[in-house]
N, C-alpha and C positions, 0 to 999 in steps of 0.2 A: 178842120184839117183832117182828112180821109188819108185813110194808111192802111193799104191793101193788104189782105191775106197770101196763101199760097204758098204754106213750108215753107220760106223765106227762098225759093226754088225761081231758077230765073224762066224756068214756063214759062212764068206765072208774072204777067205786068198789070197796067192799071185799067186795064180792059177787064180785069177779073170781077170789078167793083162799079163798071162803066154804068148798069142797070140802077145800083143803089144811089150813085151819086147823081144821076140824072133823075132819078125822084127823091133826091131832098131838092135839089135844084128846084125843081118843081112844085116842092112844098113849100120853098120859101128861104128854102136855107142856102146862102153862097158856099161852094164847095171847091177848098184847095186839095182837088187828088194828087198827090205826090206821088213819084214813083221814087224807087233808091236800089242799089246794088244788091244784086241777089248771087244764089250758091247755083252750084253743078259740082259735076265732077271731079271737076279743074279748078276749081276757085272758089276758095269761102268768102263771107261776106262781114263778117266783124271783123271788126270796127266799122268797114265801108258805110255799111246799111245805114248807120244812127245818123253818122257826119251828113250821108245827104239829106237826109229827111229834117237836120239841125238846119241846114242851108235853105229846105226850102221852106222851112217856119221864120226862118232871117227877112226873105222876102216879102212875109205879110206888111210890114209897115211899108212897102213900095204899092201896095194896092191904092192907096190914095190918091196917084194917079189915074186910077180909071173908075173913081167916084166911089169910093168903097172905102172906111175907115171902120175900120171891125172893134167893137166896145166888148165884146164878149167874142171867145174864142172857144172852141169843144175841140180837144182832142180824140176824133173817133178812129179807133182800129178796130179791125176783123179780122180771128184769126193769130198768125203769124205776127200780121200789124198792127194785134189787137198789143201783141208782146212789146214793139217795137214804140207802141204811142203810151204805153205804160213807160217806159224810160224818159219819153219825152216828157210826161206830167213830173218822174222825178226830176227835172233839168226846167221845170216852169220856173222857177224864180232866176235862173240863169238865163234862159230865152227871153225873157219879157223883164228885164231886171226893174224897169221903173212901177211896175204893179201894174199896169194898162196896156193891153183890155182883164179884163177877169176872165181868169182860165179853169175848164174843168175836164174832165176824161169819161169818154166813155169806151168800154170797152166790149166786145162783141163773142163771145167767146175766146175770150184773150187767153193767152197762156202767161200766167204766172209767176212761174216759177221753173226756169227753162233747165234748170239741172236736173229737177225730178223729172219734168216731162223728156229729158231726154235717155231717162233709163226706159221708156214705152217702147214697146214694139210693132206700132202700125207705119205706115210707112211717112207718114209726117214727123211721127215722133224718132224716125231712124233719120230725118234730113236735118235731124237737132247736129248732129257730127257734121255735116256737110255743112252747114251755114258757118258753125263755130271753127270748123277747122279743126276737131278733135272730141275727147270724149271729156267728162267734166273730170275722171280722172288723168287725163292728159296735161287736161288747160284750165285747172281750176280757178288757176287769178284770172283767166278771160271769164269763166263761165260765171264769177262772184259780179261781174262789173257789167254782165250783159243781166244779168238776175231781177228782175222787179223785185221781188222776195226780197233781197237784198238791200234793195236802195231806199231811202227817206222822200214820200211821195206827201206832200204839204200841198194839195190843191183837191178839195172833191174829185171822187171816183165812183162812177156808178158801172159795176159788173154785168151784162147780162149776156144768159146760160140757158140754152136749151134742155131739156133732162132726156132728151135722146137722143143728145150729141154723141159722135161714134170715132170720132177723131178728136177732140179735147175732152177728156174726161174729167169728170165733175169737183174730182180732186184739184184742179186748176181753179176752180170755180172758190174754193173753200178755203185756198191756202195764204191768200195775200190777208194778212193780219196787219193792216196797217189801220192809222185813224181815217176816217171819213170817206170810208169805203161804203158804199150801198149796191144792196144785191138783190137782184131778182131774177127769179129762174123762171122760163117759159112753159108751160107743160107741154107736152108735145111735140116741141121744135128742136129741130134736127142743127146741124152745124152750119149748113148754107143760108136754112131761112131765112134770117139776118140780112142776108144781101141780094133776096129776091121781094121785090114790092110787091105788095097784096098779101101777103102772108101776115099772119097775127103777130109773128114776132116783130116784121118790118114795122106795125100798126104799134106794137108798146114801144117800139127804137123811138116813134114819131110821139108819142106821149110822152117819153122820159125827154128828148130832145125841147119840146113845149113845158 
């Protein structure tokens, strides 16, 4: 299940990811890209964002229809939707309530812990007010409950973090203090690697994936 990046910014659809998921495709791996409601100007996206992306994990047990009965499911985000499939791994035993398939997370330069990252000052980290709809001093009962930080994540988590990411800073990388969390940092690789094939990072994504 792929869950696109992009300051949670409605630029930004699943065309942003269309390279990455067409070479897992191609490695082997079936891929549910989901899109979900995104911020502007004019409209924040919490709540929106999670309900769809809940909706379209709802759908995996309809894939049986078209020969496909998934035993093992990854939740992977990048980014924004690295933020966004970190919620979803908290809410695994409520998505999947009978135990099947076995579910785990990966996340891509996820963000964390979305109230520190929203005190940053790059321009992703200024679309944290835009998606949320205010600042964590505004809405702090939204920002507790949109939080990974926050929330009890009971499914394997594997982190992985470029060290010359320029837009998630490393502090995202270091902060999720839960159990069964695993982290690996890439040397070299920058915040997009991740979701360009051929790149060494895309090559350990496909090793930790196997």
């Amino acid at each position: 299940v792929l869950v696109h990046g992009g300051c949670w910014l409605r630029a930004y659809d699943i065309n942003h990811t269309a390279a990455l998921a067409t070479a897992l495709a191609q490695a082997g791996y079936p891929v549910w890209n989901l899109e979900y409601r995104r911020a502007d100007e004019s409209e924040s996206a919490w709540p929106t964002s999670l309900q769809d992306l809940r909706l379209g994990v709802a759908v995996l047990e309809q894939l049986s229809d078209f020969g496909s009965v998934p035993d093992e499911v990854v939740m992977l985000g990048h980014s924004a939707g690295g933020h966004l499939a970190l919620l979803l791994a908290a809410e695994a035993e409520q998505l999947f309530p009978t135990g099947t398939p076995s579910v785990s997370m990966v996340g891509l330069a996820a963000r964390t812990d979305i109230a520190h990252y929203a005190t940053g000052h790059n321009s992703c980290q200024q679309s944290t007010v835009l998606f949320m709809g205010g600042t964590p001093d505004e809405i702090p009962e939204a920002y507790a409950a949109a939080n990974p930080a926050e929330r009890h994540i009971n499914i394997p988590v594997t982190l992985l973090h470029g060290d010359a990411d320029q837009i998630v800073p490393l502090d995202q990388f270091n902060c999720l203090d839960k159990h069964k969390i695993t982290r690996v940092l890439e040397p070299g690789a920058g915040h997009f690697d991740w979701i360009h094939p051929g790149t060494p990072a895309f090559n350990t994504l496909l090793r930790t994936l196997e």
